[in-house]
VOBA-1610 file (N, C-alpha, C; in pm, whole numbers, padded with zeros to 5 digits, always signed):
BEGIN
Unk-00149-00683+01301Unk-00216-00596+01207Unk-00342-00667+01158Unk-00432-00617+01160Unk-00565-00672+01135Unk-00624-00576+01049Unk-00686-00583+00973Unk-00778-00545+00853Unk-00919-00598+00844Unk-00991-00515+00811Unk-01126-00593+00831Unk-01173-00625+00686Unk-01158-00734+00612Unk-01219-00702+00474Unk-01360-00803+00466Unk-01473-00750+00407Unk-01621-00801+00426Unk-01642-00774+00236Unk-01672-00902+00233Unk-01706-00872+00077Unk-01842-00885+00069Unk-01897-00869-00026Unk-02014-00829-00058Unk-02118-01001-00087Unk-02220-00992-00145Unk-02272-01112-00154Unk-02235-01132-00345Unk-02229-01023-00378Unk-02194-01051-00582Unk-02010-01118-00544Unk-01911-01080-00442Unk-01824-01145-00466Unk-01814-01308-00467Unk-01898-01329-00338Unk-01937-01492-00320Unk-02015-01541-00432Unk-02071-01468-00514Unk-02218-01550-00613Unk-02053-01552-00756Unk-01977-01420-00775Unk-01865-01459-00859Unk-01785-01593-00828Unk-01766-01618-00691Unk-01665-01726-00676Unk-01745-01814-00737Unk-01872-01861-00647Unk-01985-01956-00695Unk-01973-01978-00899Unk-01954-01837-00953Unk-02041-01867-01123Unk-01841-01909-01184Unk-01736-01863-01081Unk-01610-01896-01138Unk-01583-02090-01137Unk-01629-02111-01042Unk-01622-02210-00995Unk-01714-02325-01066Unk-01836-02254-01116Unk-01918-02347-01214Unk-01882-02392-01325Unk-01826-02245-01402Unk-01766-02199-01527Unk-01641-02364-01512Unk-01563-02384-01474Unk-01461-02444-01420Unk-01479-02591-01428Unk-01662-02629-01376Unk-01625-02701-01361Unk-01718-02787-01521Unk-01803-02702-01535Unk-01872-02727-01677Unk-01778-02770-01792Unk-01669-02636-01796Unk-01548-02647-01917Unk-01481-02793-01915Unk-01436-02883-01730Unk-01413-02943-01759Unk-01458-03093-01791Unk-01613-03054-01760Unk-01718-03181-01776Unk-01719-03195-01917Unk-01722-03078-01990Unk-01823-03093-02140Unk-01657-03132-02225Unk-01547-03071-02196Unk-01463-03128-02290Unk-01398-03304-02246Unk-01445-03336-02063Unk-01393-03524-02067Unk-01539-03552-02149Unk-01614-03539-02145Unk-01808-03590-02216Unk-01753-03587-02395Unk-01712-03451-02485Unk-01685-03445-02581Unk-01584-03568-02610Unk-01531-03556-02556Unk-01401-03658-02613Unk-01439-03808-02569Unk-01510-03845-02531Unk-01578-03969-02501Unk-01609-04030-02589Unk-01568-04196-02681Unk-01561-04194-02794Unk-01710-04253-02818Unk-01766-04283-02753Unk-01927-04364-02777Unk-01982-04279-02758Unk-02035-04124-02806Unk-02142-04042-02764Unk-02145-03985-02923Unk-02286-03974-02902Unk-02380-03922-03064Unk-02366-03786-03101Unk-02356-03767-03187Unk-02339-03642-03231Unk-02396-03492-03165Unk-02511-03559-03137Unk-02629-03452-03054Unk-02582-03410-02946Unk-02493-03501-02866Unk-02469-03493-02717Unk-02342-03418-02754Unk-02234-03483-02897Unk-02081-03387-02886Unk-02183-03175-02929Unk-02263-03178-02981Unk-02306-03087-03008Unk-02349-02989-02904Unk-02435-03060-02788Unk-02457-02999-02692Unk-02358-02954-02568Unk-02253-03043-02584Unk-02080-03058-02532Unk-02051-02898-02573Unk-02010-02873-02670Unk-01986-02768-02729Unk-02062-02649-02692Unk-02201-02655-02722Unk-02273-02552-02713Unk-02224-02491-02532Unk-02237-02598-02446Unk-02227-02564-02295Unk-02076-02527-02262Unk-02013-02544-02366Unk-01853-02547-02363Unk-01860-02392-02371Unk-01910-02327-02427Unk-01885-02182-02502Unk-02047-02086-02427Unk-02078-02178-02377Unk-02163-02095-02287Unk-02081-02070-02126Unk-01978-02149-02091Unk-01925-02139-01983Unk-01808-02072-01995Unk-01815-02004-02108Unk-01681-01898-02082Unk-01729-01750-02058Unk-01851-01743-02124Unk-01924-01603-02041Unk-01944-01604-01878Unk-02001-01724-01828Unk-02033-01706-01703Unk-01896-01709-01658Unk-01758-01775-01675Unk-01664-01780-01593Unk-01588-01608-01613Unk-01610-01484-01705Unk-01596-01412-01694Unk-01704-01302-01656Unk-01830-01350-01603Unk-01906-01260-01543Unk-01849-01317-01410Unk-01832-01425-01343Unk-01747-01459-01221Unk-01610-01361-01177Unk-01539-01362-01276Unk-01416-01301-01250Unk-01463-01167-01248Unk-01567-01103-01346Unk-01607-00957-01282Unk-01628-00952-01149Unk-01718-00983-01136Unk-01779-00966-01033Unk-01703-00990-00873Unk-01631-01085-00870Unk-01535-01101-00777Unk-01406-01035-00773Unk-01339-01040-00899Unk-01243-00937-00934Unk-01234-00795-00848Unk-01361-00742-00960Unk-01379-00586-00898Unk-01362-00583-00732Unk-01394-00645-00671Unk-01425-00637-00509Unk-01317-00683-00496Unk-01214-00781-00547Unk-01138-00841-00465Unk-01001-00699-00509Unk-00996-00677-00618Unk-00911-00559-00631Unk-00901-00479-00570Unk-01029-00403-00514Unk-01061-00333-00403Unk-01009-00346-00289Unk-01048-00411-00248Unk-00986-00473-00089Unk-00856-00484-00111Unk-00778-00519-00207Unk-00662-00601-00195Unk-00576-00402-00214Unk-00655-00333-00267Unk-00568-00185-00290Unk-00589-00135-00177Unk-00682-00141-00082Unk-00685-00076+00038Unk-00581-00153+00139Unk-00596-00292+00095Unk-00483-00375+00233Unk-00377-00297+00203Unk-00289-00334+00082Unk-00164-00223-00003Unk-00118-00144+00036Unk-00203-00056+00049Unk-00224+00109+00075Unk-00183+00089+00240Unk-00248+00013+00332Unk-00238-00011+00455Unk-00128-00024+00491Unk-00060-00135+00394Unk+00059-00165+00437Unk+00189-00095+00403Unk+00126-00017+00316Unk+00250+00105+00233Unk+00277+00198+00361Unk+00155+00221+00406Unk+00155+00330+00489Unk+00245+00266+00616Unk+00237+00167+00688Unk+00270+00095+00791Unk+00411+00075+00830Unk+00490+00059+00638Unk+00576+00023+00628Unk+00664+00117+00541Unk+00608+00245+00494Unk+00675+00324+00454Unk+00644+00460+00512Unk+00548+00503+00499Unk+00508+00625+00571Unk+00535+00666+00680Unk+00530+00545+00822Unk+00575+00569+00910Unk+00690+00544+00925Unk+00796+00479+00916Unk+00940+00499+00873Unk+00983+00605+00838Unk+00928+00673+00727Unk+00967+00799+00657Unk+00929+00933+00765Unk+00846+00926+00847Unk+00843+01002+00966Unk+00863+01016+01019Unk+00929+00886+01100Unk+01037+00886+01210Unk+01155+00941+01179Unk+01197+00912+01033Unk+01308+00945+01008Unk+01316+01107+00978Unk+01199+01154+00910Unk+01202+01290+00923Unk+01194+01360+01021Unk+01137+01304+01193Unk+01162+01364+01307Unk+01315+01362+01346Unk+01358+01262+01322Unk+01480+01243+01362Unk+01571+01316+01321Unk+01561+01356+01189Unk+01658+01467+01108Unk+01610+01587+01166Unk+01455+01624+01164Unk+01469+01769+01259Unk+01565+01791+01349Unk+01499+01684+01422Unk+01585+01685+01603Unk+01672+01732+01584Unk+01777+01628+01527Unk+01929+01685+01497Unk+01946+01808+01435Unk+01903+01856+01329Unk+01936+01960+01307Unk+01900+02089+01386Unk+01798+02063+01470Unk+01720+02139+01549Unk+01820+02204+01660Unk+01865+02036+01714Unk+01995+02067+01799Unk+02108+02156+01753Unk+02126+02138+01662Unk+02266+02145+01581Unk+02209+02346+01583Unk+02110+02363+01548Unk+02083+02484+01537Unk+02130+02559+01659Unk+02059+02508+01764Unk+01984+02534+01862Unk+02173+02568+01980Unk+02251+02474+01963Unk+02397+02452+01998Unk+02456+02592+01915Unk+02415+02610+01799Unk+02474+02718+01683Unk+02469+02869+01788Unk+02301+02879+01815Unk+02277+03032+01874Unk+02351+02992+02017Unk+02352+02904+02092Unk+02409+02940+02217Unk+02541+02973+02219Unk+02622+02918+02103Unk+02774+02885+02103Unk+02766+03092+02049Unk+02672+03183+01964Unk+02682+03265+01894Unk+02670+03361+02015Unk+02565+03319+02102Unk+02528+03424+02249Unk+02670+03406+02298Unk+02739+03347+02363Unk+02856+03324+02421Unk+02932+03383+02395Unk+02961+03353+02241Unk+03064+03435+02174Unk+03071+03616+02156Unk+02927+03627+02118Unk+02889+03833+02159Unk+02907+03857+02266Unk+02849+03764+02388Unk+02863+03830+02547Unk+02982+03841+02596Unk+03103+03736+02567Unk+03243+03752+02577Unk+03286+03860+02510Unk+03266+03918+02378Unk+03286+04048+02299Unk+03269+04122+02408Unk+03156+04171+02439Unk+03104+04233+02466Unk+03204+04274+02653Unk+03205+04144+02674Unk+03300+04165+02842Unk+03442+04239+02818Unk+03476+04187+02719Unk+03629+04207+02654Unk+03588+04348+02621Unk+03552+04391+02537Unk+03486+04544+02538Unk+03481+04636+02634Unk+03408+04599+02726Unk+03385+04651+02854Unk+03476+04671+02943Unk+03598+04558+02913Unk+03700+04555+02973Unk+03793+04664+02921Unk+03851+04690+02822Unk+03916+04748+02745Unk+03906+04884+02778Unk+03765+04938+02727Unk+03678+05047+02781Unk+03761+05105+02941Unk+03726+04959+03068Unk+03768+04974+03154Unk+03898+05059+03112Unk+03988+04951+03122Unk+04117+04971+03091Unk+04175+05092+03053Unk+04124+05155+02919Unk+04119+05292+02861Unk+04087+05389+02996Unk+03982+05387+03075Unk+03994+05539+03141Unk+04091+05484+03288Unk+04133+05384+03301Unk+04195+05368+03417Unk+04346+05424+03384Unk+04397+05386+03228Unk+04509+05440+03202Unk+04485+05622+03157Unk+04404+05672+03127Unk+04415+05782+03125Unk+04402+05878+03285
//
């Protein structure tokens, strides 16, 4: 089973800004906690600390959306693959049979009138041979 999924260039630039986000958060809080650094620098720690939580959720947009996408169409693919067609076979299969089952019903019903019908004929016979 093969699927073709092609993402776009905003999903790769999301991985790219998730992946920054990631790695900023964890630069600026080992830098913050560093006990020899000046106030200015824990300040700017911070500032980049809380600037990298926007970009790591414009990342997850942006990749998100597309990757949700794809991932509901694979889903869907495989629902179908693995349920739909199952559920069809199995609904041919119940025709069949009952189809048969029908189909056995009228012949066994023809049989049964045309024998009437001989037996009838017979009788009939019978009647003017005895009169």
């Amino acid at each position: 089973m093969k699927l073709d999924l092609n993402y776009s260039l905003k999903f790769y630039w999301g991985a790219v800004l998730i992946v920054l986000s990631v790695i900023l958060g964890t630069l600026t809080k080992v830098v913050f906690f560093y006990p020899t650094i000046s106030s200015t620098t824990r300040l700017t720690m911070v500032v980049t600390y809380i600037i990298s939580w926007p970009i790591l959720f414009l990342g997850v947009y942006w990749m998100g959306k597309e990757y949700a996408d794809s991932l509901r169409k694979y889903l869907q693919y495989k629902y179908y693959h693995k349920y739909v067609r199952a559920g069809t076979k199995k609904a041919y299969e119940v025709t069949k049979n009952k189809t048969q089952r029908v189909k056995q019903g009228v012949k066994t019903k023809i049989e049964n009138s045309k024998e009437k019908a001989r037996s009838r004929k017979l009788a009939r016979k019978n009647k003017k041979i005895k009169k």
